[in-house]
C-alpha positions in Angstrom: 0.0 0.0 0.0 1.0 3.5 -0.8 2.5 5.8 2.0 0.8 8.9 2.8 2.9 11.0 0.8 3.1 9.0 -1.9 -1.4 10.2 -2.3 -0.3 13.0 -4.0 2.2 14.2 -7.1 3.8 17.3 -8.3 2.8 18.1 -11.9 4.3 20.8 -13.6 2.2 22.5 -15.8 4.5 24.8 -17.9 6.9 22.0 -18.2 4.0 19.5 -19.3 2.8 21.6 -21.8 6.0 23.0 -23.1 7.6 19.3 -24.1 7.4 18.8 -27.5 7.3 15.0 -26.7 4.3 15.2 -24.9 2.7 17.6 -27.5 3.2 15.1 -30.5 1.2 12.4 -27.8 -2.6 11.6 -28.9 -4.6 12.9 -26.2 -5.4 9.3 -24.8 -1.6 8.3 -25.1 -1.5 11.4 -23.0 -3.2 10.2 -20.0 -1.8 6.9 -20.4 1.5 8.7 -19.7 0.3 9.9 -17.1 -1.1 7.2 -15.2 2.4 5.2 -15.4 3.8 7.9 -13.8 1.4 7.9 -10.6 2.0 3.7 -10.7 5.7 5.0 -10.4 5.2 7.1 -7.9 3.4 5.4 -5.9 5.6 2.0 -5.9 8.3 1.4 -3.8 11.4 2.5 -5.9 9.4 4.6 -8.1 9.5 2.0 -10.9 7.1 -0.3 -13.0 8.0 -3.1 -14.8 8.9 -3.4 -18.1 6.2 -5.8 -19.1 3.8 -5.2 -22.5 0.4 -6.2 -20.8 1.1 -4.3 -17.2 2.0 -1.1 -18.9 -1.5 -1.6 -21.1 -3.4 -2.2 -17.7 -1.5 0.7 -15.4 -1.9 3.6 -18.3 -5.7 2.6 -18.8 -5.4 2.3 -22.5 -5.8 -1.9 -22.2 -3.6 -4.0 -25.0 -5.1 -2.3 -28.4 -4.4 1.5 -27.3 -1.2 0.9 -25.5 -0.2 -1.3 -28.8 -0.7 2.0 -31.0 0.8 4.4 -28.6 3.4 2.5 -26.5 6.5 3.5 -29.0 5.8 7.3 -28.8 5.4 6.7 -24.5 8.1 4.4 -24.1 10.9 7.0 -25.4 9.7 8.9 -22.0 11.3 6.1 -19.7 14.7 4.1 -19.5 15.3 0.6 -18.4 17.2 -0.1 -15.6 17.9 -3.3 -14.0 16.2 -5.7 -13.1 13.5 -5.5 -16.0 11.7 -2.2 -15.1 11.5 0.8 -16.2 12.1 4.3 -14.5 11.4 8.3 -15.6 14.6 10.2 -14.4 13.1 13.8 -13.7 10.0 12.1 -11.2 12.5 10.1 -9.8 14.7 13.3 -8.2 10.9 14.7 -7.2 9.9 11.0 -5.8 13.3 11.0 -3.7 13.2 14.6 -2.4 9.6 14.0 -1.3 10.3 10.9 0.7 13.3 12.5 2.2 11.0 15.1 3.7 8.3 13.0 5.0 10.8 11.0 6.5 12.8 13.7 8.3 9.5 14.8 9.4 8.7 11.5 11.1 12.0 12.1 13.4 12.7 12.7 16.6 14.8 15.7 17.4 17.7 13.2 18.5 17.4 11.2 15.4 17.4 14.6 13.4 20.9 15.5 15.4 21.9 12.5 14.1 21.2 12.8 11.2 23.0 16.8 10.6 26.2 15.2 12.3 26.5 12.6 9.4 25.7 14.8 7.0 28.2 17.3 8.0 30.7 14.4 8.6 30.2 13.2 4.9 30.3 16.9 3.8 33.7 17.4 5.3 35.2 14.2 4.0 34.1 15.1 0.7 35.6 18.6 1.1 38.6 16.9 2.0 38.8 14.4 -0.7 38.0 17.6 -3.2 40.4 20.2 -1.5 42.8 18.5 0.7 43.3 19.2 4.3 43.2 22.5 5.6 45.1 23.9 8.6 43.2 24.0 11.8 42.9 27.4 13.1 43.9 28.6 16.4 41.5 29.4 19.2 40.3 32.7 18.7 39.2 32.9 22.2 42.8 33.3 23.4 43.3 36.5 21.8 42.7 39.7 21.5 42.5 42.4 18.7 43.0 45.9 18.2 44.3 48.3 15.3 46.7 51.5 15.2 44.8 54.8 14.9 44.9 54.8 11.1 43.5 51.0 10.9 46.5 50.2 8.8 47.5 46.9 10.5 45.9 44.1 12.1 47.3 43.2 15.5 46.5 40.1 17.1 47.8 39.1 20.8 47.6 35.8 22.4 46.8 36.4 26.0 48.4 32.9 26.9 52.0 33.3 25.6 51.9 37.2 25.5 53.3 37.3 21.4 52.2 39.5 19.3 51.5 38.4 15.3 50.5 40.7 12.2 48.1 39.9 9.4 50.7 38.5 7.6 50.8 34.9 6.7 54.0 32.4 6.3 54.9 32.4 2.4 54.5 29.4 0.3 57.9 27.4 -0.9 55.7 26.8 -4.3 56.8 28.5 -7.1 53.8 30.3 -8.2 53.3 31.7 -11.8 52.8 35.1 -12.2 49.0 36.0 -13.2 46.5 38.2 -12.6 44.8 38.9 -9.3 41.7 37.1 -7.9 38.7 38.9 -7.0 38.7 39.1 -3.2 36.8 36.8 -1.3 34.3 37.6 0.7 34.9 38.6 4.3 31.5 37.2 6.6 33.9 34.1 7.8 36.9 36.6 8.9 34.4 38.9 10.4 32.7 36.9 12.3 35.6 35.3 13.5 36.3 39.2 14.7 33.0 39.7 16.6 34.0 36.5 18.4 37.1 37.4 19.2 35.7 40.8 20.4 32.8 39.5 22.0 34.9 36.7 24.4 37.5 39.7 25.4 34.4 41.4 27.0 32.5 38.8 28.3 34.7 35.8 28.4 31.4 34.0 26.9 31.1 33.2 22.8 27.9 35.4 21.5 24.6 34.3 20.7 24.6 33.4 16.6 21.9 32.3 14.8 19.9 33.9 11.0 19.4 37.1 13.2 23.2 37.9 13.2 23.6 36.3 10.2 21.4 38.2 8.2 22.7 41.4 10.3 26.3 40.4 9.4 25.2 39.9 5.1 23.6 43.1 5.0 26.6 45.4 6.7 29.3 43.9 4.3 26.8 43.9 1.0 26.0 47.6 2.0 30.1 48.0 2.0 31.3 46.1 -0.8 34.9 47.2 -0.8 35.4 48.0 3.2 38.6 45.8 3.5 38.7 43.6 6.6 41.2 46.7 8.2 38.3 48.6 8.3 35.9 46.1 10.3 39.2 45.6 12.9 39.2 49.3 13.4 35.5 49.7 13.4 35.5 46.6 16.5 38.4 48.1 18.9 36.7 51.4 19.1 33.3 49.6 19.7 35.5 47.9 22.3 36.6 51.3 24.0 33.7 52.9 23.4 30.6 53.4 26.2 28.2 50.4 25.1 26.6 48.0 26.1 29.3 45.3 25.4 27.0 42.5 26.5 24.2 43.0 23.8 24.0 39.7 21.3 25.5 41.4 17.7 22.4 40.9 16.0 21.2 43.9 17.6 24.5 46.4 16.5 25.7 44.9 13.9 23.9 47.7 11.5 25.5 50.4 13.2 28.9 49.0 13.3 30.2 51.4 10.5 28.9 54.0 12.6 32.0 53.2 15.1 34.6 54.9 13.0 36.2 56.5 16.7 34.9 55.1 19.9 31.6 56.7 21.2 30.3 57.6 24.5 27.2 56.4 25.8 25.0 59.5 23.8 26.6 57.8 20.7 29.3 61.1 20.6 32.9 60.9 19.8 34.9 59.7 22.9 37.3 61.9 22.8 34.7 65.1 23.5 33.4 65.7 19.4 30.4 67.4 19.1 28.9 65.2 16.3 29.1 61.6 15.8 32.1 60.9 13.5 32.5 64.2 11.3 36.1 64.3 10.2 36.7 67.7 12.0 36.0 66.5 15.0 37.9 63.1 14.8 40.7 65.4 14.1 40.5 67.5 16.9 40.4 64.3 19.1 43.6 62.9 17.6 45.1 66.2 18.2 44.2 66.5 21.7 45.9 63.2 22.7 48.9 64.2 20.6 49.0 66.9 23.0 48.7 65.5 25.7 51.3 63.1 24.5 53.9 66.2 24.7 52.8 67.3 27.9 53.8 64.0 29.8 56.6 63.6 27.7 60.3 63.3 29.9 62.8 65.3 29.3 64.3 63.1 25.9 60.8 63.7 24.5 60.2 60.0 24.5 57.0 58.0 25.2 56.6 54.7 27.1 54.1 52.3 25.3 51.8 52.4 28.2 51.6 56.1 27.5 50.6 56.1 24.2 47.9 53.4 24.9 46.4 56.1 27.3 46.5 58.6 25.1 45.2 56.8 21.7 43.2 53.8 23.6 41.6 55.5 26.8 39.7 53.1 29.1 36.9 53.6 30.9 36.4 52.7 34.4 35.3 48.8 35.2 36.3 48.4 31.6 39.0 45.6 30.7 41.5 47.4 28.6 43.7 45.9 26.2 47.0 44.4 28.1 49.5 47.1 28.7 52.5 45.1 27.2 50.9 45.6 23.8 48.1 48.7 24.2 51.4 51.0 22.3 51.9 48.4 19.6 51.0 50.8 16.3 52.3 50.3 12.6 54.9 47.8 11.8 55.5 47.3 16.3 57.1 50.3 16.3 55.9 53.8 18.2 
């Protein structure tokens, strides 16, 4: 007996009608067609057998009609083995529908289950395809900020204390020259950002599901060619600005352009601006720490890296600030 899903079949109209195979059909070899596709698709491999008098009794036409117009029918199946007979294209529907009725039968353990081997199979195939890949590091040993001009990436491991650039080891492989690829897209590397930023607040991983994900699409379609400097920069002065550092991303996400300096709690420049991010007033902010820079300087004009991190990077109170061994690291490690 036919499963419950099996009582009903898709039937595309457009493609129906827009076959010239099934056009140059007699109307009654027509519906015979059709009603060996509904014995396919309601059999238990979405096959009938490839037998003269069944086909004449399961299209309806009995042995006369089917005699006339089995030749112009048959050209719409192939055998397979085993003596039957199959049509490819209601196969592919017959197997997606049986896959959903039986996924929706499941338990949510048996669904679990499920995902894991899928993903499982997914990632041996990628490795079969691609070869292995290095593992990552954990991102949530480290933390990230940028020099004032967001022109380099700074990364510090909080477990061994060493600071690493954005740069990556070079490959021994003689590469030919050529021209360069389009740059890939950067929601991976951003995210991996937020994480990173998220952790060095809260010491927690952030909620993540379609609402950040969405969130996360949207900013970087909205800023096709922001590099991935710009996002860094955008995330340390969110984390030295006067938010609420504990709100999931999905909610700020949008506004994260918006973090070009680091704000105060009335969404004003940090530094005492007037106007949230107008380059006058960015300037006047950069200016005042250079002065205060050469008011605390000693008497060779120098500056100790904890100094500058005041000056560019000021903390607010209860806040965790970036660790002083590396808050003066600014282009190249040098001050």
């Amino acid at each position: 007996m036919a499963e419950r899903w099996q009582q009903w079949m898709p039937f595309h109209i457009d493609k129906f009608r827009g076959s010239p195979d099934v056009q140059a059909m007699h109307p009654a070899a027509r519906w015979g067609y059709i009603s060996v596709l509904a014995s396919m698709w309601q059999s238990d491999d979405c096959t009938v057998l490839n037998d003269p008098l069944d086909l004449a009794t399961k299209s309806g036409l009995g042995d006369e009609l089917w005699a006339l117009y089995s030749p112009r029918i048959m050209r719409k199946f192939e055998p397979i083995d085993g003596g039957r007979l199959r049509n490819s294209v209601l196969h592919c529907e017959w197997l997606e529908a049986k896959r959903k009725f039986e996924e929706g039968q499941m338990t949510p353990d048996e669904l679990a289950e499920l995902s894991r081997k899928r993903r499982e199979a997914g990632i041996l195939g990628n490795n079969k395809r691609w070869g292995n890949r290095k593992i990552a590091t954990d991102l949530s040993q480290t933390d990230i900020f940028c020099d004032l001009d967001g022109r380099k990436v700074v990364a510090s491991d909080r477990l061994t204390e060493t600071t690493t650039g954005t740069e990556t080891k070079p490959s021994t492989k003689t590469k030919t020259p050529r021209a360069e690829k389009p740059r890939k897209g950067l929601y991976e590397p951003v995210k991996d950002l937020i994480f990173r930023y998220y952790r060095a607040k809260n010491e927690v991983d952030p909620e993540w599901d379609g609402m950040e994900g969405k969130s996360l699409s949207m900013l970087l379609a909205a800023n096709p060619n922001a590099p991935i400097e710009h996002w860094t920069r955008c995330l340390t002065n969110r984390f030295h600005s006067e938010v609420a550092h504990g709100e999931r991303p999905g909610i700020w996400l949008r506004k994260l352009s918006s973090f070009i300096v680091p704000l105060n709690q009335y969404g004003k420049p940090l530094n005492g601006g007037i106007s949230n991010g107008k380059l006058e007033n960015t300037l006047e902010a950069t200016v005042g720490a250079v002065q205060k820079l050469r008011s605390t300087a000693n008497g060779s004009g120098s500056h100790s890296a904890e100094t500058v991190g005041n000056a560019l990077f000021p903390g607010s109170a209860g806040e965790r600030a970036i660790p002083s061994p590396h808050v003066g690291q600014v282009i190249d490690g040098k001050l």
